[in-house]
C-alpha positions, 0 to 999 in steps of 0.5 A: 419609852422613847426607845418604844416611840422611836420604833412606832414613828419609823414604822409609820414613815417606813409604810408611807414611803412604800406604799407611795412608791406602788401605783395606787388606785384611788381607794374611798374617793368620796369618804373625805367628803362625809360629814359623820362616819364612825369606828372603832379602835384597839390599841395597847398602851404603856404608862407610869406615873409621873411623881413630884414631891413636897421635899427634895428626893425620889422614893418611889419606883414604877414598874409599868406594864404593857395594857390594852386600849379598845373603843369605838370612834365619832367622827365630825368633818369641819372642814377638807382638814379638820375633824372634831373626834369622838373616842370613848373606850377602856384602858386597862393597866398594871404599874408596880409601885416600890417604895423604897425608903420602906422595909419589908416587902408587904409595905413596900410594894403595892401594886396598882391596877387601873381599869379606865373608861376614857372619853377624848375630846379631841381635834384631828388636823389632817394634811390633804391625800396623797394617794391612798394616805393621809397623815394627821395630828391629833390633840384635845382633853379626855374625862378619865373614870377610874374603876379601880380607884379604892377612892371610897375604901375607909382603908389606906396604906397602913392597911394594904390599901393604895387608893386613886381617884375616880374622876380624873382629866388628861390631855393627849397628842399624837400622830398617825396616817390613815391608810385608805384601802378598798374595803375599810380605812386602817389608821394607826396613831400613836398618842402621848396621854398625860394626867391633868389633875392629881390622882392619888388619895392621901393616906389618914396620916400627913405624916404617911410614909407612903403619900405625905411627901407625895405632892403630885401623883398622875398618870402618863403614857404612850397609847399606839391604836389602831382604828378602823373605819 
């Protein structure tokens, strides 16, 4: 995963330093100056969960898998370097658990499917434009719904069945340049995105061998978009 943030930032550096050194005209001179615009994003995402348990130890392995993010983007201008931002959207991905203080591969193994609908609220604090760029931080907390999350499913693990919440919250920052070009402004960021709460629902059993010595179960991530406005 930090091998995968690496890539992004230098990419991002790379693009910036190349453009600044063309002589560029001034593209979208007077959208700075909106008060509401709107887009849309797309994106794909890499998580795991991050685990931490009641006694001392780890037993639980995840496998991530690289999912897609899309949605669309609400855009308020506070000031020439503040924007309180919008962008509710999809997050789908697959993670692998293995548990592996259990034998036998129907036991050990689940896999967990995760369809979120995300709605970030976030604060976007820009530099002032140079040229046709612009960097920018990004930070603030989302309301995650998980389609998947079997919450209400009477069935648990001793079943087959890996159960989650359906509500849940995170927090999320990141970077990212907006890229001002003659039809449209391209911007692509990379976000870390963390679970706020505990997410997943315990097993009938405290003495479960698959949650009873889970203490805190929550997602986490690396989303890289790339919005459109």
């Amino acid at each position: 995963m930090q091998k995968f943030i690496t890539v992004v930032v230098l990419l991002l550096i790379v693009t910036s330093l190349n453009a600044q050194k063309r002589d560029i005209v001034q593209y979208k001179q007077n959208w700075d100056k909106q008060t509401i615009f709107w887009g849309y994003y797309l994106g794909i995402n890499l998580k795991d969960y991050k685990i931490s348990y009641k006694e001392g130890g780890s037993f639980v392995n995840v496998t991530p898998s690289t999912g897609f993010n899309v949605g669309l983007i609400g855009d308020l201008r506070i000031t020439n370097n503040l924007n309180i931002r919008l962008e509710p959207g999809l997050s789908s991905n697959t993670k692998e658990l293995a548990f592996t203080h259990i034998s036998g591969a129907l036991d050990s193994i689940r896999d967990v499917n995760s369809t979120y609908l995300r709605i970030p609220l976030l604060l976007k604090l820009n530099t002032n434009r140079y040229n046709n760029i612009r960097p920018y931080l990004v930070g603030g907390v989302s309301y995650d719904y998980n389609f998947s999350s079997n919450q209400d499913n009477p069935d648990d693990n001793s079943d087959g069945e890996f159960r989650m919440k359906k509500n849940n919250f995170s927090y999320e920052i990141g970077i990212g340049v907006d890229f001002y070009l003659p039809y449209f402004i391209f911007s692509p960021s990379i976000r870390g995105v963390f679970a706020i709460n505990d997410e997943l629902v315990r097993d009938k059993s405290s003495t479960s061998p698959w949650t009873g010595n889970i203490d805190y179960f929550g997602t986490r991530g690396i989303f890289l978009k790339f919005a459109f406005h």
